[in-house]
N, CA and C atoms as a LAMMPS dump frame, in Angstrom:
ITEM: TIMESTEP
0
ITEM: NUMBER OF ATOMS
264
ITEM: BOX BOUNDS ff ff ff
-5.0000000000000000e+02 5.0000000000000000e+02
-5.0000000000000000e+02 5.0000000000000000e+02
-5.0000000000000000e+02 5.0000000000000000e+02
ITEM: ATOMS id mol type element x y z
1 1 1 N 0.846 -1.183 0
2 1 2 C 0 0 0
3 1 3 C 0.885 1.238 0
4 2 1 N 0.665 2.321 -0.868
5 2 2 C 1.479 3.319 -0.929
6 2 3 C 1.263 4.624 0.031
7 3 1 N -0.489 4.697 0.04
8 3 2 C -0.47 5.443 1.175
9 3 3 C -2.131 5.184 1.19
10 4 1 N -2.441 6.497 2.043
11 4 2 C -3.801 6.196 3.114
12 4 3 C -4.166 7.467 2.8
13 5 1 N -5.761 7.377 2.28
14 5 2 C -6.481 8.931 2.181
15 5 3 C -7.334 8.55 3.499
16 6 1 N -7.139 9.592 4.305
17 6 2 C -7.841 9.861 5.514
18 6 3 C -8.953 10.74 5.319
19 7 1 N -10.337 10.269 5.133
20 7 2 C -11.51 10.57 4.782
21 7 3 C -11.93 11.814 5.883
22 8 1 N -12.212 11.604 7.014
23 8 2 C -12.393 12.362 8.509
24 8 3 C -11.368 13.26 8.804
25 9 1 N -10.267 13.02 7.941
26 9 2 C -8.506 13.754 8.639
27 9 3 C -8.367 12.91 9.679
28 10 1 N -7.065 13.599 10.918
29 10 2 C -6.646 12.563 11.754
30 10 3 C -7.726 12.383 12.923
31 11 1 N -8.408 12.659 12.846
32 11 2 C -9.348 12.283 13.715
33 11 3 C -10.777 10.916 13.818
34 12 1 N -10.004 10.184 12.107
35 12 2 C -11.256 9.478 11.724
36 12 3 C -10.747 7.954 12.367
37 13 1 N -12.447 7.539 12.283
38 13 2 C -12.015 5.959 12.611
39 13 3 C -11.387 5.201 11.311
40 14 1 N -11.358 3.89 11.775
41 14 2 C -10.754 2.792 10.747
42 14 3 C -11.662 2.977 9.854
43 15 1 N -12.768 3.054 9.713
44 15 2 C -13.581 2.968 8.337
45 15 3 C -13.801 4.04 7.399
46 16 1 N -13.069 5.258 7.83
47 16 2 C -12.228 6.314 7.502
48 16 3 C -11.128 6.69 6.675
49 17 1 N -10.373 5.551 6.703
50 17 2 C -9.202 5.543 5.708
51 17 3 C -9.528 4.821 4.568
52 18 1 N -9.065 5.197 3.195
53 18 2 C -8.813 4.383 1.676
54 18 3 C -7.791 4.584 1.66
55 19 1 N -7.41 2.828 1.347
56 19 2 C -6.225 2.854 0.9
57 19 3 C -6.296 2.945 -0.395
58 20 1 N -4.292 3.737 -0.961
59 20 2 C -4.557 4.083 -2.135
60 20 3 C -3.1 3.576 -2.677
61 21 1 N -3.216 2.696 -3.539
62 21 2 C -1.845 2.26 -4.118
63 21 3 C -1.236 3.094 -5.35
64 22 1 N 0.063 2.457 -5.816
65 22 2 C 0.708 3.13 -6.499
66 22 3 C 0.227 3.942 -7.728
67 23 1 N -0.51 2.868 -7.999
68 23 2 C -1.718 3.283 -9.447
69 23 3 C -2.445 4.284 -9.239
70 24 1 N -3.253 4.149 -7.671
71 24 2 C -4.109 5.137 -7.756
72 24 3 C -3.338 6.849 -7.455
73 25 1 N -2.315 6.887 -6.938
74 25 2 C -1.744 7.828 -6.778
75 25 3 C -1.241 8.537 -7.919
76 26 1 N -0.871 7.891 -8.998
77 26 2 C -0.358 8.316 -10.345
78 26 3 C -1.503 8.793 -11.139
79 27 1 N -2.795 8.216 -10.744
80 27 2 C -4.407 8.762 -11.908
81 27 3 C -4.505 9.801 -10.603
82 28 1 N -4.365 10.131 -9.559
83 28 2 C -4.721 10.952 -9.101
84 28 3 C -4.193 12.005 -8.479
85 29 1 N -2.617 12.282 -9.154
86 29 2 C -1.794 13.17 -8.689
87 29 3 C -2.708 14.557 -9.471
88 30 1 N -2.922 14.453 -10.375
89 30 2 C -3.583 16.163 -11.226
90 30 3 C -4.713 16.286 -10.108
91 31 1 N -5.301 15.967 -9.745
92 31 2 C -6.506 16.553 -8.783
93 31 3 C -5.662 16.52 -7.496
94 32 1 N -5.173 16.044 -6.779
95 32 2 C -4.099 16.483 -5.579
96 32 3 C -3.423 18.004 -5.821
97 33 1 N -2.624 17.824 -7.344
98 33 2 C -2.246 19.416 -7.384
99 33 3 C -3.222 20.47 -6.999
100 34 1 N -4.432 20.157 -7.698
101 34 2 C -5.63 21.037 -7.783
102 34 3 C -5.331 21.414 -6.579
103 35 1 N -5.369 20.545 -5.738
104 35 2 C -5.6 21.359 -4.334
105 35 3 C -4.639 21.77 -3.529
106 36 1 N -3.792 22.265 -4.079
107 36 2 C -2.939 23.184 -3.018
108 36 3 C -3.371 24.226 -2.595
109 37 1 N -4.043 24.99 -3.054
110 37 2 C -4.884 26.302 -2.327
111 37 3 C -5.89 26.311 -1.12
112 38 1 N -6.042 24.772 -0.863
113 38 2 C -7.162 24.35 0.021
114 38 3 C -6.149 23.925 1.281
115 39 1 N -5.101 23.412 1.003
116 39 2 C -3.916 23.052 2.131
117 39 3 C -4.191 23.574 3.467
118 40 1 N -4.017 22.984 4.467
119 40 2 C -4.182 23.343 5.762
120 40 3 C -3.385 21.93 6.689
121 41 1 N -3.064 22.355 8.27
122 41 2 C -2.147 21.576 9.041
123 41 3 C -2.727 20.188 9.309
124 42 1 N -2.461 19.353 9.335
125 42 2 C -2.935 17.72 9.46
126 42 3 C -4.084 18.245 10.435
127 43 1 N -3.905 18.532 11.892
128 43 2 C -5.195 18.524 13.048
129 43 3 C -6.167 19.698 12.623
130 44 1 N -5.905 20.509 11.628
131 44 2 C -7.168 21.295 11.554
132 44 3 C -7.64 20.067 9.834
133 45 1 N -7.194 20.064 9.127
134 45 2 C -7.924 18.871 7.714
135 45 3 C -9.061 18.234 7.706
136 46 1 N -9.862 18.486 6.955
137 46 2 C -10.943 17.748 6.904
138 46 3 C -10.756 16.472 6.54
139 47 1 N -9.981 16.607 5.308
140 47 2 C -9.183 15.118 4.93
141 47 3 C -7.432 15.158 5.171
142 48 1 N -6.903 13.93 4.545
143 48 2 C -5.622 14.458 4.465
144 48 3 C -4.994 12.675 4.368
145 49 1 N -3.876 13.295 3.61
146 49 2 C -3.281 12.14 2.651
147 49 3 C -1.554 11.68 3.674
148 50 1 N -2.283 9.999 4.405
149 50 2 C -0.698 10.057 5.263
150 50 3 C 0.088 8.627 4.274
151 51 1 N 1.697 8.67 3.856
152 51 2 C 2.104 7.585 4.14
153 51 3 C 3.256 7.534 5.116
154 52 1 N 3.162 6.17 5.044
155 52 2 C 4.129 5.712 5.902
156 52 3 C 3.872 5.834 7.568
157 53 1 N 2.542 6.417 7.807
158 53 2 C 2.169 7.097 9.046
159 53 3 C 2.381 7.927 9.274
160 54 1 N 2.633 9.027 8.584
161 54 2 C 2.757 10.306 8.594
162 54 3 C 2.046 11.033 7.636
163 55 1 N 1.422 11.917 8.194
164 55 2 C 0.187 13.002 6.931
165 55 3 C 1.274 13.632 6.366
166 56 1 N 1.292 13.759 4.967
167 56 2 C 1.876 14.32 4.377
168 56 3 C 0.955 15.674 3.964
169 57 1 N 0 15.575 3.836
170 57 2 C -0.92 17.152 3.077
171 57 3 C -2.284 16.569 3.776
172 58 1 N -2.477 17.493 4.127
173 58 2 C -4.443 17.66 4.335
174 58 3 C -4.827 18.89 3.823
175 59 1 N -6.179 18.564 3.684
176 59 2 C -7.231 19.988 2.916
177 59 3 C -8.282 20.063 3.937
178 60 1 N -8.409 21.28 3.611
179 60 2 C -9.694 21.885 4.224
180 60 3 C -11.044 20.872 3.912
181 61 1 N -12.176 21.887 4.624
182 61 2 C -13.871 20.88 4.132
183 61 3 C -13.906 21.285 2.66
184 62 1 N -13.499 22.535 2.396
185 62 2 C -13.817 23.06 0.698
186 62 3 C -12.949 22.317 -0.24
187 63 1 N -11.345 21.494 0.273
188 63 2 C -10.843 20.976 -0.753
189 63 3 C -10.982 19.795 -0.748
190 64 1 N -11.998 19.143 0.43
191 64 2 C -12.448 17.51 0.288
192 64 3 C -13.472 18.019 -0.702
193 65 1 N -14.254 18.659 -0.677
194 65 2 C -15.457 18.742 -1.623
195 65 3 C -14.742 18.632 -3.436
196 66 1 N -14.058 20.366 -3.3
197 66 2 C -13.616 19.726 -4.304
198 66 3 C -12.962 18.713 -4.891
199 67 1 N -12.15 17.693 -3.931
200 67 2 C -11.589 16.369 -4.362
201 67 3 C -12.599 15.54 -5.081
202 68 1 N -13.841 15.801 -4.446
203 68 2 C -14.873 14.777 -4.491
204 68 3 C -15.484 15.153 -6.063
205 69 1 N -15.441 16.557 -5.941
206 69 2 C -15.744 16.384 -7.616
207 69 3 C -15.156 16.964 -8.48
208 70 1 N -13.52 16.663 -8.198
209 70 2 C -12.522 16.7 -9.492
210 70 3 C -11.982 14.971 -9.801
211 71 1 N -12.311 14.094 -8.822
212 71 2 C -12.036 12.419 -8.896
213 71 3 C -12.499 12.262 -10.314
214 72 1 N -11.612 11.318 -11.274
215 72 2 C -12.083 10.774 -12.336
216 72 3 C -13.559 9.961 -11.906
217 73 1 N -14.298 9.655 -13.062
218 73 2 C -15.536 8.665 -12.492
219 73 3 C -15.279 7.486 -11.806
220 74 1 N -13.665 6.799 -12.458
221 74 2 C -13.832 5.296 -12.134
222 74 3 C -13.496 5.508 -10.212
223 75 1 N -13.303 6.629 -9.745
224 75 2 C -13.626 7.023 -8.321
225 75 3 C -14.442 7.655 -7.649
226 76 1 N -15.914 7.469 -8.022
227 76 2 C -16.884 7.532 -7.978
228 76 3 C -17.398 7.012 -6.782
229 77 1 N -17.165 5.801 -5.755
230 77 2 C -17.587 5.407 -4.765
231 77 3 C -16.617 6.079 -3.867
232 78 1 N -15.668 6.487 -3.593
233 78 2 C -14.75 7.272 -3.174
234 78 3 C -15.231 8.433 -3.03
235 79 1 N -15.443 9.156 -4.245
236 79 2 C -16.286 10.671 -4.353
237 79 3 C -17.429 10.941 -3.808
238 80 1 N -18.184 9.777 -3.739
239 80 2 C -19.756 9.498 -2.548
240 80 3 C -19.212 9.1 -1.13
241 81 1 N -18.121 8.69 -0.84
242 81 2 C -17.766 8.918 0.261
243 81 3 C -17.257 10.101 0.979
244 82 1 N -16.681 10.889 0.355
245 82 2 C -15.952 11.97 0.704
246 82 3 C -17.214 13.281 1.329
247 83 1 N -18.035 12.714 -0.118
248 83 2 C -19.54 13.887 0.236
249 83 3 C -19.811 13.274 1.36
250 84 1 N -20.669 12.164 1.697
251 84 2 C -21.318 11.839 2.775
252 84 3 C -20.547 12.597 3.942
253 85 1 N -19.421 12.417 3.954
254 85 2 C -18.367 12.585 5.094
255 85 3 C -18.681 14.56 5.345
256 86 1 N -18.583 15.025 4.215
257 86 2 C -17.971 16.345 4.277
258 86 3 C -19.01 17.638 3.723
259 87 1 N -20.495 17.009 3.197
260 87 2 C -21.279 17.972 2.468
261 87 3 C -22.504 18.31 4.106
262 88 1 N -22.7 19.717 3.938
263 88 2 C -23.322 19.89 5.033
264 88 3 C -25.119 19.548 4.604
């Protein structure tokens, strides 16, 4: 496993994290860029992307949203997760 999208940020349970392997990290580096403007510190993140056990980047509630709908389709159950998690 290459790393862990933390759905909740660090505050979520186990059913909280997707794991995301090498593949998926490479289809989904262009929408990660997207969101550098949304960037914020791991304990304030709505979401946030750790490997190795360490958060490397978290986003705000506005850049989980937009994650959720800049995801290609074939991440589509992912993108309905992120909403459930993060749409008021």
């Amino acid at each position: 496993m290459a790393s862990v999208l933390l759905l909740r940020g660090v505050e979520g349970s186990s059913a909280d994290r997707h794991p995301l392997d090498a593949e998926d990290e490479e289809l989904l580096a262009p929408v990660l860029r997207e969101l550098v403007g949304f960037a914020t510190s791991a304990e304030q993140g709505a979401i946030a992307l750790e490997r190795d056990g360490e958060v490397v980047t978290a986003w705000s509630q506005e850049g989980a949203l937009r994650m959720a709908q800049s995801l290609p389709p074939a991440y589509g159950e992912l993108a309905n997760a992120i909403r459930e998690r993060h749409q008021e």
